[in-house]
CHARMM-style PDB file with segment names, atoms N, HN, CA, C and O in Angstrom:
ATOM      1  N   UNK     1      61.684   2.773 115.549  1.00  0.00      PROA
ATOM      2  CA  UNK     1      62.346   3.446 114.451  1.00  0.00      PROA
ATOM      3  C   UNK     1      63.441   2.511 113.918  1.00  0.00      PROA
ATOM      4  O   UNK     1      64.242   2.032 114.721  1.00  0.00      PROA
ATOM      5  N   UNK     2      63.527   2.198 112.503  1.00  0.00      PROA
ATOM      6  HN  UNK     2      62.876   2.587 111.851  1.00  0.00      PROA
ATOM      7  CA  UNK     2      64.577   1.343 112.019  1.00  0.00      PROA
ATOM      8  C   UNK     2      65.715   2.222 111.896  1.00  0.00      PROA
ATOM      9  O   UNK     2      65.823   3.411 111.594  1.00  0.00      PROA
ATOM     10  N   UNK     3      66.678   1.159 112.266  1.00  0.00      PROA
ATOM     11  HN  UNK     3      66.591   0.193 112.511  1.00  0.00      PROA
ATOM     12  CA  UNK     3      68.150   1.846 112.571  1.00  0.00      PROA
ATOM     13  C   UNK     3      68.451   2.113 110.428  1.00  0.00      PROA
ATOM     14  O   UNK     3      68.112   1.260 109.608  1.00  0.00      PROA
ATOM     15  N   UNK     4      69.041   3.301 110.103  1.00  0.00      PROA
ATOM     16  HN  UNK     4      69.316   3.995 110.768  1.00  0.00      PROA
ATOM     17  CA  UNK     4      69.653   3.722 108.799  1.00  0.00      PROA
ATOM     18  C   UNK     4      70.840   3.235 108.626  1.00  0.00      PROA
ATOM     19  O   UNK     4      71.071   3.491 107.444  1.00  0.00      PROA
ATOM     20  N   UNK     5      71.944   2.576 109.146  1.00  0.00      PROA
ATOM     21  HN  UNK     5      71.757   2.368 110.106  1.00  0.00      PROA
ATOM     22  CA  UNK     5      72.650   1.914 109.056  1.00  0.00      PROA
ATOM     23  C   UNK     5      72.846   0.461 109.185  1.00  0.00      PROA
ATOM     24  O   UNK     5      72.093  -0.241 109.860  1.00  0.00      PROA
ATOM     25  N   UNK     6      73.799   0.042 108.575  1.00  0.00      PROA
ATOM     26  HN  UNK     6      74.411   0.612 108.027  1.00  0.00      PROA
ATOM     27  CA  UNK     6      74.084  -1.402 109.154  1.00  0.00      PROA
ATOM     28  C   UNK     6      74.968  -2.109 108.524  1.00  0.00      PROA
ATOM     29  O   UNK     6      75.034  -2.067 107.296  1.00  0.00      PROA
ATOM     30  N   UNK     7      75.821  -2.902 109.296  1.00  0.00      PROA
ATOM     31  HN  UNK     7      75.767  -2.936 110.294  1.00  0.00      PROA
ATOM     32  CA  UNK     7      76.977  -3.742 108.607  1.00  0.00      PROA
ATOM     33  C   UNK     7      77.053  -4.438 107.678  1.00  0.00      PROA
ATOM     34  O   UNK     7      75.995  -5.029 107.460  1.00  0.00      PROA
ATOM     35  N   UNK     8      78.121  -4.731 106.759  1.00  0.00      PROA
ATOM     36  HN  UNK     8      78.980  -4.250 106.937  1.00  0.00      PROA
ATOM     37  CA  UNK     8      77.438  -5.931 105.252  1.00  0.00      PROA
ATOM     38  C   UNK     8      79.583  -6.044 105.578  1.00  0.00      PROA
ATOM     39  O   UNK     8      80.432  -5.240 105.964  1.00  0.00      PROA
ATOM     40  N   UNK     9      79.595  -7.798 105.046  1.00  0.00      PROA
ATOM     41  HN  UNK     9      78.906  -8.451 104.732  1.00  0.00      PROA
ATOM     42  CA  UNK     9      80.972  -8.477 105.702  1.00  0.00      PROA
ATOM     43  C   UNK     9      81.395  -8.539 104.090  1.00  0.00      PROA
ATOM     44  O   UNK     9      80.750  -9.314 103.382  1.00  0.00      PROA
ATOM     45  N   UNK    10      82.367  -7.815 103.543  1.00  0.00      PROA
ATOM     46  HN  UNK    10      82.890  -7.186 104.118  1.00  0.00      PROA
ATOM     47  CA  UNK    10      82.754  -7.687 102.270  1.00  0.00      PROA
ATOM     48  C   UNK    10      83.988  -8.688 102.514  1.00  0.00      PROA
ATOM     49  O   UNK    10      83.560  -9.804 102.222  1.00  0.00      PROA
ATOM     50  N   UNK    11      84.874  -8.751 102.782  1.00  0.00      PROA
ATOM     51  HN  UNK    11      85.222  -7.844 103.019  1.00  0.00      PROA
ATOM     52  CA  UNK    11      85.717 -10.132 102.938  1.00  0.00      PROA
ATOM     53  C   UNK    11      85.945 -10.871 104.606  1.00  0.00      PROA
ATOM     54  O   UNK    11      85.301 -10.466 105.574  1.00  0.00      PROA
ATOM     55  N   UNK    12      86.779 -11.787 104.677  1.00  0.00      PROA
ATOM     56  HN  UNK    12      87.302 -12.116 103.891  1.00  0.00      PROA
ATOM     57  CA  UNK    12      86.906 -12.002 105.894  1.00  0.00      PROA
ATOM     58  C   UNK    12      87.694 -10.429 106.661  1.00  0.00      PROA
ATOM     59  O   UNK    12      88.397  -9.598 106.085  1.00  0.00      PROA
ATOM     60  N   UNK    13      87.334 -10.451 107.840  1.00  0.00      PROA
ATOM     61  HN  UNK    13      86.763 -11.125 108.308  1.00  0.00      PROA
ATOM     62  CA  UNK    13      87.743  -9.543 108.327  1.00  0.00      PROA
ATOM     63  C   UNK    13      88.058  -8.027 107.858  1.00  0.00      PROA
ATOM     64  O   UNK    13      89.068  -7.326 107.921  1.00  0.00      PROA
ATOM     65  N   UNK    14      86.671  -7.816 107.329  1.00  0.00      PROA
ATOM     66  HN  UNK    14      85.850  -8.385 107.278  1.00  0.00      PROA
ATOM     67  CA  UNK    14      86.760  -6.543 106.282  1.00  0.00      PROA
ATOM     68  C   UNK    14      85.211  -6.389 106.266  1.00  0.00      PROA
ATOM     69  O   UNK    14      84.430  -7.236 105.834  1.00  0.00      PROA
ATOM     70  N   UNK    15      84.855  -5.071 106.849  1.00  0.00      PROA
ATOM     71  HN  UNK    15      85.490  -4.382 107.199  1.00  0.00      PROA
ATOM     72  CA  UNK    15      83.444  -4.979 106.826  1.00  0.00      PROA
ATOM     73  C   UNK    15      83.087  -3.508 106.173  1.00  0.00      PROA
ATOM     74  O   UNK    15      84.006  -2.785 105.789  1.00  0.00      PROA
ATOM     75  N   UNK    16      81.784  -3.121 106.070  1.00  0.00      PROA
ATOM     76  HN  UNK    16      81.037  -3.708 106.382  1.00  0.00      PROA
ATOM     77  CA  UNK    16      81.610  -1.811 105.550  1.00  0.00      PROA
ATOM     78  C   UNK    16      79.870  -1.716 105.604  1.00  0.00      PROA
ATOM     79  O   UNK    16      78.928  -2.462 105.340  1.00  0.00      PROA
ATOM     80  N   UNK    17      80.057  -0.434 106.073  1.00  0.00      PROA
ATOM     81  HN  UNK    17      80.823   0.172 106.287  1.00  0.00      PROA
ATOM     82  CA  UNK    17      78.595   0.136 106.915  1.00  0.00      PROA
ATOM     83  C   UNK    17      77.964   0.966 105.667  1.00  0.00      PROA
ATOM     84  O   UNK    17      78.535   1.848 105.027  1.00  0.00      PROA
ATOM     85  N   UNK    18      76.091   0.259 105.400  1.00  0.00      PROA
ATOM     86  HN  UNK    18      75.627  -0.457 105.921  1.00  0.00      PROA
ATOM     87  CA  UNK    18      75.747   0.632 104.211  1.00  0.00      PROA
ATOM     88  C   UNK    18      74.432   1.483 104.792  1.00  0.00      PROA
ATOM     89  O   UNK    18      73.736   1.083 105.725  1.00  0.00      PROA
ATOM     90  N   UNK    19      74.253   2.555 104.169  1.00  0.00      PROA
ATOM     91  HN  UNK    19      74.818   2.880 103.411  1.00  0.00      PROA
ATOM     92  CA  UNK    19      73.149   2.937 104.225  1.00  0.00      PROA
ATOM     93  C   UNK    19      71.954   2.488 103.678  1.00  0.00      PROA
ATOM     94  O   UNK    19      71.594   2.878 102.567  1.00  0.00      PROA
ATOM     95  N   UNK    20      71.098   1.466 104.549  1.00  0.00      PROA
ATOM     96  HN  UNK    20      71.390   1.149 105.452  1.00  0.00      PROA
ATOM     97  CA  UNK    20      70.095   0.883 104.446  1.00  0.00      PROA
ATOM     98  C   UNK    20      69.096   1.689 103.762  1.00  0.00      PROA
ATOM     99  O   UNK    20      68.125   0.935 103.688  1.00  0.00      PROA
ATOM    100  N   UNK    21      68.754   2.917 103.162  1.00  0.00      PROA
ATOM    101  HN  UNK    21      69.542   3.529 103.222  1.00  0.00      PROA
ATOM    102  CA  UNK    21      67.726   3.908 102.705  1.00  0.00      PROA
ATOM    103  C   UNK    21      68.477   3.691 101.204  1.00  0.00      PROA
ATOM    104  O   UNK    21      67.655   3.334 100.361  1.00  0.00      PROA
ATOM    105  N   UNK    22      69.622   3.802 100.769  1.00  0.00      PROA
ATOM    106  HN  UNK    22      70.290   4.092 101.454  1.00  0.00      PROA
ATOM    107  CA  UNK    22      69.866   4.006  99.802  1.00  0.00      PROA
ATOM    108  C   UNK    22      70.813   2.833  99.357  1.00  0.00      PROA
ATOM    109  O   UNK    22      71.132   2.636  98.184  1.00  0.00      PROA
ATOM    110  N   UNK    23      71.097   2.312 100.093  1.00  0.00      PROA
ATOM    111  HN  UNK    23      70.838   2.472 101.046  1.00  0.00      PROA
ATOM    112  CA  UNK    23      72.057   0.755  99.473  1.00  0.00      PROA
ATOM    113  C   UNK    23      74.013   1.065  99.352  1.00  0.00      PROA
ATOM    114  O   UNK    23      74.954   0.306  99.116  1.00  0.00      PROA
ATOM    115  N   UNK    24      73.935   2.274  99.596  1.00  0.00      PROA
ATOM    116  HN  UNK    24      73.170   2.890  99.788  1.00  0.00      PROA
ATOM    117  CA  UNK    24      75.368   2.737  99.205  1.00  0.00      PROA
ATOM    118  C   UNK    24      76.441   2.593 100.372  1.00  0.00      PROA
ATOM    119  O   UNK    24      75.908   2.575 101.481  1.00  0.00      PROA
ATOM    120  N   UNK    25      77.769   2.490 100.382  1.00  0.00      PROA
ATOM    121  HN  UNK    25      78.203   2.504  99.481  1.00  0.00      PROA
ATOM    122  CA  UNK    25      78.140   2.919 101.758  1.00  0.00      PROA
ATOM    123  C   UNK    25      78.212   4.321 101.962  1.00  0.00      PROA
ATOM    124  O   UNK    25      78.398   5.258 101.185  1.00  0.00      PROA
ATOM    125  N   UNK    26      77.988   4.238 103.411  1.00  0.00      PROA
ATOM    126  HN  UNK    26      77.838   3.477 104.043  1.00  0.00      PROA
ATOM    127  CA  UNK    26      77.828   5.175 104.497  1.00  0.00      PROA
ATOM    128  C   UNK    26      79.306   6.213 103.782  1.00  0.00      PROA
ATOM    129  O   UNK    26      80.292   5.879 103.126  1.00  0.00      PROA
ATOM    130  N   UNK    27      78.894   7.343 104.227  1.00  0.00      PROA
ATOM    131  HN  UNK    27      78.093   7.615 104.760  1.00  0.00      PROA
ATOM    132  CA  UNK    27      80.172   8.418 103.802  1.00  0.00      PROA
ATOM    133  C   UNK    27      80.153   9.193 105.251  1.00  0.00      PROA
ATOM    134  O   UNK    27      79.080   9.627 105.671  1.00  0.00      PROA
ATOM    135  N   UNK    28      81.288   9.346 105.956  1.00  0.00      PROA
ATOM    136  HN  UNK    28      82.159   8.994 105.615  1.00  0.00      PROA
ATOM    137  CA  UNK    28      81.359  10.206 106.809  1.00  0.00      PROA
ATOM    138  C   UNK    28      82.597  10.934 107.110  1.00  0.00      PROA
ATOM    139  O   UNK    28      83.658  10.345 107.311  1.00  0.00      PROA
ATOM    140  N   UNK    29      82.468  12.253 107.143  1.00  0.00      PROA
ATOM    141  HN  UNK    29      81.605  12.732 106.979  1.00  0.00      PROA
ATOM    142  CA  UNK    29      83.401  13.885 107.022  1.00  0.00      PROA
ATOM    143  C   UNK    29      84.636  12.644 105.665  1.00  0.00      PROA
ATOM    144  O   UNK    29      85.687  12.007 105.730  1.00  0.00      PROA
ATOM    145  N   UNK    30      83.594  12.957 104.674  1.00  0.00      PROA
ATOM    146  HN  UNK    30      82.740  13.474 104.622  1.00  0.00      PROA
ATOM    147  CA  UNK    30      84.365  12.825 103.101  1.00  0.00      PROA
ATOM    148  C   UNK    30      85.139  11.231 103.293  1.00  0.00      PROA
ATOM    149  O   UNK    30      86.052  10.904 102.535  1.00  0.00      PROA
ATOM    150  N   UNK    31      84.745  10.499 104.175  1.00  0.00      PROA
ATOM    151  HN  UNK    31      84.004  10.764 104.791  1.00  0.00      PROA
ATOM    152  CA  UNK    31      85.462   8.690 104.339  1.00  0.00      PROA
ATOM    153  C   UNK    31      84.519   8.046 103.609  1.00  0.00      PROA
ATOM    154  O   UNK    31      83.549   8.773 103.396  1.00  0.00      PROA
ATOM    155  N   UNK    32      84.426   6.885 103.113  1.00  0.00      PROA
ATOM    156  HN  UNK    32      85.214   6.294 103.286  1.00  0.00      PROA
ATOM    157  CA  UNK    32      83.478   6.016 102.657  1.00  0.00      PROA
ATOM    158  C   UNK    32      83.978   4.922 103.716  1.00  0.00      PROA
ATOM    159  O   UNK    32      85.157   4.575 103.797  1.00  0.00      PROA
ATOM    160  N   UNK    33      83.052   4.471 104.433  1.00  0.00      PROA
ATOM    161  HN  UNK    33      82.095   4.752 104.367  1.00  0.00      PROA
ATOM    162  CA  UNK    33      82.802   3.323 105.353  1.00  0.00      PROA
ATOM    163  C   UNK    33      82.978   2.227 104.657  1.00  0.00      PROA
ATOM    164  O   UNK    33      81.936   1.771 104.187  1.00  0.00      PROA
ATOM    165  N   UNK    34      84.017   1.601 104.412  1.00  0.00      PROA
ATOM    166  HN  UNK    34      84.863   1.972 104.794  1.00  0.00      PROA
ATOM    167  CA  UNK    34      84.007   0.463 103.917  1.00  0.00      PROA
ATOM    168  C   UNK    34      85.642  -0.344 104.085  1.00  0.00      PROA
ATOM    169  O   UNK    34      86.628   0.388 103.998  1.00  0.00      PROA
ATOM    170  N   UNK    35      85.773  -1.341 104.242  1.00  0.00      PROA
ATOM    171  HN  UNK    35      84.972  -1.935 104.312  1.00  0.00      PROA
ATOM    172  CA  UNK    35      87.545  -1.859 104.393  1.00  0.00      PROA
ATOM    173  C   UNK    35      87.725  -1.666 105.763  1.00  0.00      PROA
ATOM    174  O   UNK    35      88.768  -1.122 106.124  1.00  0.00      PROA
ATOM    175  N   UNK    36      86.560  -2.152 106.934  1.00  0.00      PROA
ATOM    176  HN  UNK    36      85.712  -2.594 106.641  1.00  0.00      PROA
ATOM    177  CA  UNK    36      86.987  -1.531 108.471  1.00  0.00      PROA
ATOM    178  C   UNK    36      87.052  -3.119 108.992  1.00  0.00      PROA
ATOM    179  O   UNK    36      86.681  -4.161 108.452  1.00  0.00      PROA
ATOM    180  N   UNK    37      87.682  -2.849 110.269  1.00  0.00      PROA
ATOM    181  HN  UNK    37      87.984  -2.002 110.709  1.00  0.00      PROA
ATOM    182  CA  UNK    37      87.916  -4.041 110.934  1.00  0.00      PROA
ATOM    183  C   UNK    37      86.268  -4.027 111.853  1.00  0.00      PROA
ATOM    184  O   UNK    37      85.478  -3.160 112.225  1.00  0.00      PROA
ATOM    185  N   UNK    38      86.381  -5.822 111.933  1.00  0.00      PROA
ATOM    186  HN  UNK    38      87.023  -6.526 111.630  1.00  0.00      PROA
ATOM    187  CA  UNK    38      84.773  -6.106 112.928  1.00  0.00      PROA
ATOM    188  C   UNK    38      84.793  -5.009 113.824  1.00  0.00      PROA
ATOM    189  O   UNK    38      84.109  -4.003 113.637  1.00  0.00      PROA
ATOM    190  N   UNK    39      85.722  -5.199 115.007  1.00  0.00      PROA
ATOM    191  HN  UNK    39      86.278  -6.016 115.159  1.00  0.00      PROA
ATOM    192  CA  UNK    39      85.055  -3.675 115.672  1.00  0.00      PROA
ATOM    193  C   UNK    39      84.978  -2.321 115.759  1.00  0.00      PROA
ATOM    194  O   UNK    39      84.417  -1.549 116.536  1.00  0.00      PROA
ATOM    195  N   UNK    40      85.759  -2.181 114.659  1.00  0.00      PROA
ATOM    196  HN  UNK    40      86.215  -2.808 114.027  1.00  0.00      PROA
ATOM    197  CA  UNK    40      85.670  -0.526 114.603  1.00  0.00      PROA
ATOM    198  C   UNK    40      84.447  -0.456 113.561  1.00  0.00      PROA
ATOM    199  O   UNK    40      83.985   0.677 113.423  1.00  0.00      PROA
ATOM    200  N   UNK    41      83.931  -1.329 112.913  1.00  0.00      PROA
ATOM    201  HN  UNK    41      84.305  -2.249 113.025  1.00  0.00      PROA
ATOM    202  CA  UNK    41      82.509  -1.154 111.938  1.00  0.00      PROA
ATOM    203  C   UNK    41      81.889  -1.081 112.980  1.00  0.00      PROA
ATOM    204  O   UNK    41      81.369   0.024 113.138  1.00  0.00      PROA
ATOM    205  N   UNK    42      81.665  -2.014 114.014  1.00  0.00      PROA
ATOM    206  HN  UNK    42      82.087  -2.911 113.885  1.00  0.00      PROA
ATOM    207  CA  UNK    42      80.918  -2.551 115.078  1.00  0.00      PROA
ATOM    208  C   UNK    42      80.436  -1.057 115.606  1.00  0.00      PROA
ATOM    209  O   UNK    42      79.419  -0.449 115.272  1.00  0.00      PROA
ATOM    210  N   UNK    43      81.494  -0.641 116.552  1.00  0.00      PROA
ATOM    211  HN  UNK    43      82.320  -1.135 116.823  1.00  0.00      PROA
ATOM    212  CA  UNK    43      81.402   0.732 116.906  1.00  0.00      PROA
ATOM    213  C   UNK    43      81.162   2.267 116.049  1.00  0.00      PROA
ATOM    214  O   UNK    43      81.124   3.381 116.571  1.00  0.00      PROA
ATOM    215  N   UNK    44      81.015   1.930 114.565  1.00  0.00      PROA
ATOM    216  HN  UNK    44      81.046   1.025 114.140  1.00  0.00      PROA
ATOM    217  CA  UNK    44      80.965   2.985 114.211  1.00  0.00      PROA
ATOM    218  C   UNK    44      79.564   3.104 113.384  1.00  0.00      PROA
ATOM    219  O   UNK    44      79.143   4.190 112.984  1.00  0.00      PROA
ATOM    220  N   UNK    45      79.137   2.323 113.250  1.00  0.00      PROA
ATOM    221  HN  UNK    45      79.478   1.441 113.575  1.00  0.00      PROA
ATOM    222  CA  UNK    45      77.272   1.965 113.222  1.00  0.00      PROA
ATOM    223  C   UNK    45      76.972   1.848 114.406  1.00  0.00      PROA
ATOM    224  O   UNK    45      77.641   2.808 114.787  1.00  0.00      PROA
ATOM    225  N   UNK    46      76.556   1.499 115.243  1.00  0.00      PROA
ATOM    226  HN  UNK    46      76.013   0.719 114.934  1.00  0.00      PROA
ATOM    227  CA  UNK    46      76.436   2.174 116.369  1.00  0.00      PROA
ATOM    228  C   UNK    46      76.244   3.508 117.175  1.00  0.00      PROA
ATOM    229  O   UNK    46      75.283   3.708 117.918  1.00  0.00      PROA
ATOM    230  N   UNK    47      77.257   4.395 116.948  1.00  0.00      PROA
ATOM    231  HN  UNK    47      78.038   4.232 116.344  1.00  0.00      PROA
ATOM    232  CA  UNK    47      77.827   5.720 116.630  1.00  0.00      PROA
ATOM    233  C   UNK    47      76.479   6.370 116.035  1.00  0.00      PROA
ATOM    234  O   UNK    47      75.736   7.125 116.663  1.00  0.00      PROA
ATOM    235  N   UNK    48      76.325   5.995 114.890  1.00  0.00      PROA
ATOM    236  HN  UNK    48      76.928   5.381 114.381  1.00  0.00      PROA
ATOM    237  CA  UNK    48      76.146   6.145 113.746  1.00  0.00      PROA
ATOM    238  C   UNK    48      74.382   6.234 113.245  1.00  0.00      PROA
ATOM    239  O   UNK    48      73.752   7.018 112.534  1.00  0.00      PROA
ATOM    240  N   UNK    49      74.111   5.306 113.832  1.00  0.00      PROA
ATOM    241  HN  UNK    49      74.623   4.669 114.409  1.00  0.00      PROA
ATOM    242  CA  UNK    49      72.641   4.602 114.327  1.00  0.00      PROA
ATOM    243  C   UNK    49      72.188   5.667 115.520  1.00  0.00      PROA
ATOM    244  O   UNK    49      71.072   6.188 115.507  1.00  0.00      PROA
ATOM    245  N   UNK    50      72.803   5.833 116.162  1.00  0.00      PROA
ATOM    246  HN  UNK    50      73.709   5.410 116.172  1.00  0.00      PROA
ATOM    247  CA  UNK    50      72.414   6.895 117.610  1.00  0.00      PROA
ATOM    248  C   UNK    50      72.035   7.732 117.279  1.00  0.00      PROA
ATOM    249  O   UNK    50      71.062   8.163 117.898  1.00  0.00      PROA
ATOM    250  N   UNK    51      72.571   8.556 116.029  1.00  0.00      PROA
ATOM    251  HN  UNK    51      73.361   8.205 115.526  1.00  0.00      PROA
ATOM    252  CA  UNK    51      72.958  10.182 116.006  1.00  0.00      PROA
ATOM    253  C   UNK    51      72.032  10.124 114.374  1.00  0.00      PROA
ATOM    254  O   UNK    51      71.765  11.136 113.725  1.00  0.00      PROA
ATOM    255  N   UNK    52      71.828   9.339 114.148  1.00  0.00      PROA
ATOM    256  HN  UNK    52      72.045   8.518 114.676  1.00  0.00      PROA
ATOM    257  CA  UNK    52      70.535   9.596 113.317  1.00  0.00      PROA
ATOM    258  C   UNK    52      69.596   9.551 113.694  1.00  0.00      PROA
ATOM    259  O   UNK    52      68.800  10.342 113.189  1.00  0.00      PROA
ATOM    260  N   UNK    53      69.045   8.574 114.860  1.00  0.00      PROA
ATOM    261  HN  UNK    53      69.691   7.931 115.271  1.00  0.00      PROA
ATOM    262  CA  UNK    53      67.768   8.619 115.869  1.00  0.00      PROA
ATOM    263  C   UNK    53      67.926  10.018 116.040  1.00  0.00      PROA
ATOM    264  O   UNK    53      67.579  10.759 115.120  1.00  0.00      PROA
ATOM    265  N   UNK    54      68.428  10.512 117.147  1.00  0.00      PROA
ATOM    266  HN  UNK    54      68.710   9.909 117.894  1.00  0.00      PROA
ATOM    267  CA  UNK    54      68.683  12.032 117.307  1.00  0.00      PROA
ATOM    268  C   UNK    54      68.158  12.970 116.449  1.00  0.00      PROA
ATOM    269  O   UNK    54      67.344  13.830 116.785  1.00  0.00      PROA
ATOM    270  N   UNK    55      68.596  12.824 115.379  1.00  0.00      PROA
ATOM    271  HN  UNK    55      69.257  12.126 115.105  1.00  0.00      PROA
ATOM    272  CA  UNK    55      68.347  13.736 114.195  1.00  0.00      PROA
ATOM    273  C   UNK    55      66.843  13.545 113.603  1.00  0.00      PROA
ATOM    274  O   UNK    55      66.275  14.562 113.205  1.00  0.00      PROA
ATOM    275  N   UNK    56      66.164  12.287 113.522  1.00  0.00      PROA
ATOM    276  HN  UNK    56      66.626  11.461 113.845  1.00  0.00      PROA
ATOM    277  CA  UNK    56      65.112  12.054 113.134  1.00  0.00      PROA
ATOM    278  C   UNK    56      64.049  12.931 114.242  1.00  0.00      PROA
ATOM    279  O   UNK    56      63.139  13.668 113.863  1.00  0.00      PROA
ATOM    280  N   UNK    57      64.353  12.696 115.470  1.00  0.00      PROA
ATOM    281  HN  UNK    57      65.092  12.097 115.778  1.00  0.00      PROA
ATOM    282  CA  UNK    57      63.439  12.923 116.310  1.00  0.00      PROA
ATOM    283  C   UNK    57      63.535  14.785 116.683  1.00  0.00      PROA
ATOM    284  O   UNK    57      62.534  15.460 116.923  1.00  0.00      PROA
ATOM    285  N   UNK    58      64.583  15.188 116.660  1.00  0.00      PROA
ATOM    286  HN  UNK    58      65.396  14.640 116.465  1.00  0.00      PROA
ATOM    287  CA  UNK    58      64.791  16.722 116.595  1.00  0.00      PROA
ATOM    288  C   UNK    58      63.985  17.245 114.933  1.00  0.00      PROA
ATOM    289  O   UNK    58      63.897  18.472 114.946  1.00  0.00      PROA
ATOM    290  N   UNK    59      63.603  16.844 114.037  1.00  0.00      PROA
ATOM    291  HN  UNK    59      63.675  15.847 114.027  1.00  0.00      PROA
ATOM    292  CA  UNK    59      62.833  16.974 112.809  1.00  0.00      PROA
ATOM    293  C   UNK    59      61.508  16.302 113.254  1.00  0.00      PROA
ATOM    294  O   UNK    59      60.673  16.996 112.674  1.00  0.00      PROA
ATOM    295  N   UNK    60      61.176  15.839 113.594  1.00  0.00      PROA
ATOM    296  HN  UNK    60      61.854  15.275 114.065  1.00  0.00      PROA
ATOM    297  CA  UNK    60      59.665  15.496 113.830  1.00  0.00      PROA
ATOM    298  C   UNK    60      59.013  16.518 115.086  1.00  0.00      PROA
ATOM    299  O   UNK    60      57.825  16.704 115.349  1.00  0.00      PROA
ATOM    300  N   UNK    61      60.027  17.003 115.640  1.00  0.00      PROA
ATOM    301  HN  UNK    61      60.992  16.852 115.426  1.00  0.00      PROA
ATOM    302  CA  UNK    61      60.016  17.943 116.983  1.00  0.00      PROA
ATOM    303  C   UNK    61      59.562  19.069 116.435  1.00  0.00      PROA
ATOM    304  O   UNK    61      58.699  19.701 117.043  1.00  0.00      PROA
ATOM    305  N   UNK    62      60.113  19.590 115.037  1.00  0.00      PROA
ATOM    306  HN  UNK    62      60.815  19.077 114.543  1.00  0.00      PROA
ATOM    307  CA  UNK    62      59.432  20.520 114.522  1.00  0.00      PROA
ATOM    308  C   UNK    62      58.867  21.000 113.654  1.00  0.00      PROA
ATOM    309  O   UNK    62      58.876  22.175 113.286  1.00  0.00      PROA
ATOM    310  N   UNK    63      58.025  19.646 113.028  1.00  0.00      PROA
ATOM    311  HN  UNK    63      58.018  18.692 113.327  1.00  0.00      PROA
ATOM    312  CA  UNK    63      56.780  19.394 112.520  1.00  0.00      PROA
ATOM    313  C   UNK    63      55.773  19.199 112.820  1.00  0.00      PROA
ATOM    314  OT1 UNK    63      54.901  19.016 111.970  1.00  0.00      PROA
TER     315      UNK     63
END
């Protein structure tokens, strides 16, 4: 399963997590993912990536 997220390096030390399905950044509880430091992007695709697997596979569960 391809991960729906993933990092893109908008300046030095300034990253922002894009939703690979739609090209946009990631929005989460009303934030736009974007202007984060390497590891808190790091960790929050990650996060992020997990809990959409999750979600994909709980929907195919009940189809």
């Amino acid at each position: 399963m391809a991960d729906r997220y993933a990092l893109r390096k908008e300046l030095p030390q300034s990253w922002s997590i894009i939703d690979v399905f739609t090209g946009q950044p990631a929005v989460v509880r009303q934030r736009v993912m974007v202007g984060m430091s390497p590891r808190d992007a790091e960790d929050m695709v990650a996060q992020m990536n997990a809990r959409d697997v999750k979600r994909r596979e709980r929907a195919e569960r009940k189809t």
